[in-house]
N, C-alpha and C positions, 0 to 999 in steps of 0.2 A: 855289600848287599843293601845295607842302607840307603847307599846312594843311588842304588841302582832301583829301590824300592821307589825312590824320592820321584825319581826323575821319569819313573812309569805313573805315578801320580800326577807330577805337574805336567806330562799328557796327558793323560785322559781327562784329567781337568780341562784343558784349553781345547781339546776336542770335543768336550761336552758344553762348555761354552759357544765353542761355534756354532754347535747345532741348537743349543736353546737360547741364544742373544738373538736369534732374527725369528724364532719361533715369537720370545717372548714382548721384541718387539714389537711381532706382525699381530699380535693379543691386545696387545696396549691400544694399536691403530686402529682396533678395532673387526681384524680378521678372525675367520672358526672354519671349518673346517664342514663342508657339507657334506655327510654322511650318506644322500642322495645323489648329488652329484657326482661324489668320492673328489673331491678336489676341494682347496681351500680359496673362500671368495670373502672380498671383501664384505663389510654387514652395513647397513641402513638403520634409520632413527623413526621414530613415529613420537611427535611433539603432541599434547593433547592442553587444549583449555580452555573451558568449559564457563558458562554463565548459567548458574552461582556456580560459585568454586566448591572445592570439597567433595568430588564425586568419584567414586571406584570407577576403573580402568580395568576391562578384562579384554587378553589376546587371546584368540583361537579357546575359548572359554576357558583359560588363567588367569586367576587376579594376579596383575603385573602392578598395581597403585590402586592406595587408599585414597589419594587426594589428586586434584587437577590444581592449578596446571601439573603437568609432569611429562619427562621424559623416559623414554625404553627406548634402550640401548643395545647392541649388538645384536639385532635380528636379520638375517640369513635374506639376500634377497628374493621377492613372493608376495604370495598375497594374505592377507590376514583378515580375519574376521575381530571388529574392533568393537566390544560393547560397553557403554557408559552408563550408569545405575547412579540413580539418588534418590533416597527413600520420600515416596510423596512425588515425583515426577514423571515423565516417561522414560521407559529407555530409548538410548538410541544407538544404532547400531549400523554398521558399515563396513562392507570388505573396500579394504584398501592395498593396494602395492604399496612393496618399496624396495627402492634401488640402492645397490650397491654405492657406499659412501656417501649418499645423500640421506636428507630427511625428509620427511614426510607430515607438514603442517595438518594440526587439526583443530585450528582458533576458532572457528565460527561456530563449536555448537554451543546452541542456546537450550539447557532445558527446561521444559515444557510442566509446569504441573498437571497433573489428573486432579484435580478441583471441582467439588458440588458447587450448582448455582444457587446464589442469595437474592434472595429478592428484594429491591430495592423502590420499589412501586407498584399498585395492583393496577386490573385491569382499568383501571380510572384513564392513568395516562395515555392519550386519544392521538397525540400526534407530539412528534420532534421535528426542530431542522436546527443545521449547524445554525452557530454564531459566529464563529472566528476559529479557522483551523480545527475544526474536526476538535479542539480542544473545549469546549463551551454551548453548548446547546441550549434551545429553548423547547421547554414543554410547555404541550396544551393539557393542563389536568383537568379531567371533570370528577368532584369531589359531590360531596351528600349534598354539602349545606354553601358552596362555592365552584365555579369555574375559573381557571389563573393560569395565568402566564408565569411561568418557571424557570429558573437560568439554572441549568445544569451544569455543575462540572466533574469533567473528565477526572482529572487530576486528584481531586477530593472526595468525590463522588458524593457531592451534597446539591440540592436542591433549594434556589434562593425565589421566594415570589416576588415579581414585578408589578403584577398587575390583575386585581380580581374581579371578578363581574357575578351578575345576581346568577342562583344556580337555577339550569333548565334554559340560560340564555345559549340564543344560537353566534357562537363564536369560532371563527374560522384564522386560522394563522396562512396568510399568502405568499409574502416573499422578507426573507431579510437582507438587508442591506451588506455589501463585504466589509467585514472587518467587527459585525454584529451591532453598529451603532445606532441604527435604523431599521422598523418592521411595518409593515402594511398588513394589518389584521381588517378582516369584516366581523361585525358585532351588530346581529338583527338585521341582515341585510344593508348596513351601513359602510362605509369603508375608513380607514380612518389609519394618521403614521403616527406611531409610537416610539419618541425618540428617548434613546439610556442613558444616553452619556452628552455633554457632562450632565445635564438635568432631566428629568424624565419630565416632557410634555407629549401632549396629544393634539394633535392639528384633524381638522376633520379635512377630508377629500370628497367633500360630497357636491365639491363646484363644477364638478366633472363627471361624467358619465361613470357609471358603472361597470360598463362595458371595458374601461381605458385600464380596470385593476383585475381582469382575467384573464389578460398572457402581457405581462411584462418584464423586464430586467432590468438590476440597477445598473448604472454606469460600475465600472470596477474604482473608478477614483473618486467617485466624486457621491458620497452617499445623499443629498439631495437633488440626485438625477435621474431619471429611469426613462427605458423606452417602452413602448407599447403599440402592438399591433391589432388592428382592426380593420379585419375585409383587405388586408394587402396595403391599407396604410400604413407607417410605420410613423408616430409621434414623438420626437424628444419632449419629455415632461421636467420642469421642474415644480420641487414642491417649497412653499417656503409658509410664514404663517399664514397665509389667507390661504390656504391650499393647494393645490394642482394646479400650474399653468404651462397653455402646450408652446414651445420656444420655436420647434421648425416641425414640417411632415416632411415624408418621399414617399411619391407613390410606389405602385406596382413590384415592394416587394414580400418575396414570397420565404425567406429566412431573414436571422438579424443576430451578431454576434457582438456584445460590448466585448472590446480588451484594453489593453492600456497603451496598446499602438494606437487605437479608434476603433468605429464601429465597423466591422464585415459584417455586409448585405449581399443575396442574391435578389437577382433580376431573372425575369426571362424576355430573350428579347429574338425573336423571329423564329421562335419554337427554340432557342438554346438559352441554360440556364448556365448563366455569368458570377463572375464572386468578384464585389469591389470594396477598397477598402476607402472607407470617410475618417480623412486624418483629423481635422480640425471643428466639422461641422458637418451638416446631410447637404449645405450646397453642393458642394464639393467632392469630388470621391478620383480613384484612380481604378481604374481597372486590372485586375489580378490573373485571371484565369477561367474559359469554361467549363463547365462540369458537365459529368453525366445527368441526365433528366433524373432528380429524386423527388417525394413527396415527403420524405422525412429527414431532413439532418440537423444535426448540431457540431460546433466546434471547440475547442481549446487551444490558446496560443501556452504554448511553454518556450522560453527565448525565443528562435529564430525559427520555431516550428510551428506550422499550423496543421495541427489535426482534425480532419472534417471525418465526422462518423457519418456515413451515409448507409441509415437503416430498413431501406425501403430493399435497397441491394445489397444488404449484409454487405458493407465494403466498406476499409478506413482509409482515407491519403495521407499520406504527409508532405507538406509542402514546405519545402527552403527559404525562407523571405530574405529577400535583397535587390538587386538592383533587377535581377531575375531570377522570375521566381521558378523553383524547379522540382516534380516529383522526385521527392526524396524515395519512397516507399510506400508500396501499397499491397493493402493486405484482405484478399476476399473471405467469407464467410467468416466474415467477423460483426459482433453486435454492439461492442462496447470496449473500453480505451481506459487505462488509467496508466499516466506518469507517476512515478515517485518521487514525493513531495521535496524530498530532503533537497538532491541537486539535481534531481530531472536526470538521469545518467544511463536510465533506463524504463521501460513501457510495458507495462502488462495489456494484452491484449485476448480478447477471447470469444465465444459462443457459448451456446447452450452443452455443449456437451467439451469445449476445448479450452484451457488455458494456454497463452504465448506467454515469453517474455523479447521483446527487441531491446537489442543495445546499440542505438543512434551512433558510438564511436567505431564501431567496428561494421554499423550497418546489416546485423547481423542477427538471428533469429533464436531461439530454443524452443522446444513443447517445454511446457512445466507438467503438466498432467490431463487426462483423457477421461472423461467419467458417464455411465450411461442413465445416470438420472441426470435433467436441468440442472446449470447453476443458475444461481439466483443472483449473486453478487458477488466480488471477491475484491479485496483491500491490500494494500501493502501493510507489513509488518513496521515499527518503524527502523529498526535494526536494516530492513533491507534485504537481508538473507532470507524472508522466511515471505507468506504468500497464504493468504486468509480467502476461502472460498465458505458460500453455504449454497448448499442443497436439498433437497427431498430428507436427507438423515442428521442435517445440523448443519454446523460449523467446523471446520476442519483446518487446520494449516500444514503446511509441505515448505518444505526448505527446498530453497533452489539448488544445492549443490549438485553438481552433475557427475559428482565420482559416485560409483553406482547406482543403488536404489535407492530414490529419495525417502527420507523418514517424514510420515505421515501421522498426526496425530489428531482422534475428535475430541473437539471442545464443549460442545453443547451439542446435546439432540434436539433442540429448538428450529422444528424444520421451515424453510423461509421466511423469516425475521425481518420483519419490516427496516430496522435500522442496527448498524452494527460498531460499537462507538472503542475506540482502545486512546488511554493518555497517552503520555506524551514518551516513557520509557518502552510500552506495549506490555506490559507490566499487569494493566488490571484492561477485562475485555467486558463491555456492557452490551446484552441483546435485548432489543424491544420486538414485541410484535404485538400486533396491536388486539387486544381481546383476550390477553396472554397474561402480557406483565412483563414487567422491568426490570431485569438480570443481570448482575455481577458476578465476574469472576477471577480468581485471583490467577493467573495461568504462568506466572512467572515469582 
């Protein structure tokens, strides 16, 4: 009996073996058994990580993780409702699938603080414009007992004076030079360049019309060059100590674009408006392409693309530069254009009521978002992922991702803001409007 005891054991042993070595393998691999389905299916991962770290992780409303990054592990394939909390931020939240033996990436969320604004200026400050990269600005401050020029920065978010003048004096900020080493301010109706670096002098411009410092631009390379139009003239100026002097004109045209390729100019020439480009000088030029008839355009070259906003037709082109040149894409009821800075890799484009985004590699389009008050302006994030609009009710940003419903958060109810400034991480967000005052926010 003994043996016979034994030997009914070391069956049912190796029989319950069999049946639980590939159960409890199929467990290890990551199989369960779907109670729904009545059948056992492989299971899927949901990866999460989060900027700042440290934030709970809730599935189908379960805390699954107290910290990011973090993985969950063997969930059934489906769709999940995924929310992320950090005390002091937004939430964010997202139904996502996930398949069978795969994972399910979720690196890009960035959270967002809910942040009161500081004020960093009163209604004094009269006007901004960049200096260099969106990171360094100058303000026009009008103070009790002073009016001065102020270098902003981003970065630090401190306020350095350049240059004061008597208060009640009528002082106007025009144009700055790229790269912020050069400015053309009028002071009492005078005109006058104020240059930073390396030493701070002041040249007067007053050997030259007045006329020649109300629509001008600098060369992009060359900060003691600017052009200037007048009546369909078009002037290259240069300024040097004795002031302003004009180096060439061309007539009859009617736009004028500096880049670092040379200047695109239109013409019109037997009722059709032409675009050519002047590589080396305005003797010279090559001819590009005709346009539709506009009254308003401007352009931006990013590498080998020229972007002509033409706002008279709510209409954008883009053009291929090379040995020919070719509509790349074009996009109507559109008002305004912006590339991201980082590598150009993709284009925000938009109207009054619509955000785009195009991606030039795949030639290829998205909606970001649809809204029925005006926008007023919208900025890239610098991360990339993410998409800064203001309107009627503030400031807002939306992350591009296109799995589900994008997450939309307000940042300021500061409704259309004259200027809208973020450093260099996107980290701290500064709003000006003018009559308002000067505003910081910590949003990361």
């Amino acid at each position: 009996m003994k043996m016979l005891h034994k030997r009914i054991l070391w069956i049912g042993a190796t029989i319950l073996f069999l049946i639980a070595a590939p159960l409890l393998l199929g467990y290890a691999l990551g199989y369960r058994y779907n109670f729904q389905k009545q059948k056992i299916e492989s299971t899927g991962i949901i990866y999460i990580k989060t900027f700042p770290r440290n934030a709970i992780v809730y599935v189908n409303d379960k805390l699954e993780a107290k910290v990011t990054p973090t993985q969950i592990n063997y969930l059934l394939p489906g769709r999940y409702r995924v929310r992320v909390e950090k005390i002091g931020f937004f939430d964010w939240r997202k139904e996502l699938a996930v398949q069978a033996g795969l994972t399910t990436f979720i690196e890009d969320v960035v959270m967002f603080r809910d942040s009161a604004a500081t004020e960093m200026a009163s209604a004094s400050l009269f006007q901004l414009a960049t200096l260099y990269d969106n990171r360094r600005w100058l303000a026009v401050r009008h103070g009790v007992e002073t009016v001065s020029f102020s270098i902003f920065s981003a970065e630090s978010g401190t306020f350095q004076t350049v240059i004061d003048f008597p208060p009640g004096d009528d002082v106007e900020l025009l144009n700055v030079a790229p790269g912020g080493d050069n400015l053309i301010y009028r002071h009492n109706k005078a005109t006058y360049l104020l240059t930073l670096q390396p030493t701070r002098q002041i040249t007067d411009l007053g050997n030259l019309s007045p006329r020649y410092w109300d629509n001008f631009k600098w060369h992009p390379l060359q900060s003691n060059t600017v052009y200037s139009q007048i009546d369909n003239i078009l002037s290259e100026i240069v300024i040097d100590a004795n002031g302003g002097r004009i180096l060439r004109q061309l007539n009859d045209v009617l736009f004028y674009f500096p880049t670092v390729r040379g200047l695109y100019y239109v013409t019109e020439e037997q009722g059709q408006q032409k675009l050519y480009l002047a590589s080396d000088n305005l003797d010279s030029a090559e001819y590009i392409v005709n346009l539709p008839h506009t009254e308003n355009l401007t352009a931006e070259l990013v590498d080998d693309i020229l972007t002509l906003v033409d706002k008279t037709n709510h209409t954008v082109y883009l053009l291929r530069l090379g040995q020919q040149t070719e509509l790349l894409q074009m996009f109507s009821e559109t008002d305004n254009i912006s590339w991201y800075p980082v590598n150009s890799d993709k284009m925000l484009y938009w109207n009054e009521n619509q955000i785009n985004i195009y991606y030039p590699s795949t030639n290829s389009s998205i909606l970001l978002t649809r809204l029925t008050d005006p926008i007023h302006s919208v900025h890239w994030h610098p991360n990339g992922t993410y998409v800064l609009y203001t309107s009627a009710d503030g400031t807002y940003i939306t992350e591009t991702d296109q799995r589900d419903y994008r997450n939309v958060y307000q940042l300021s109810d500061i409704d259309y803001p004259d200027n809208l400034i973020l450093n260099q991480k996107g980290s701290l967000m500064y709003i000006f409007k003018r009559g308002q005052g000067f505003f910081s926010y910590q949003i990361q």
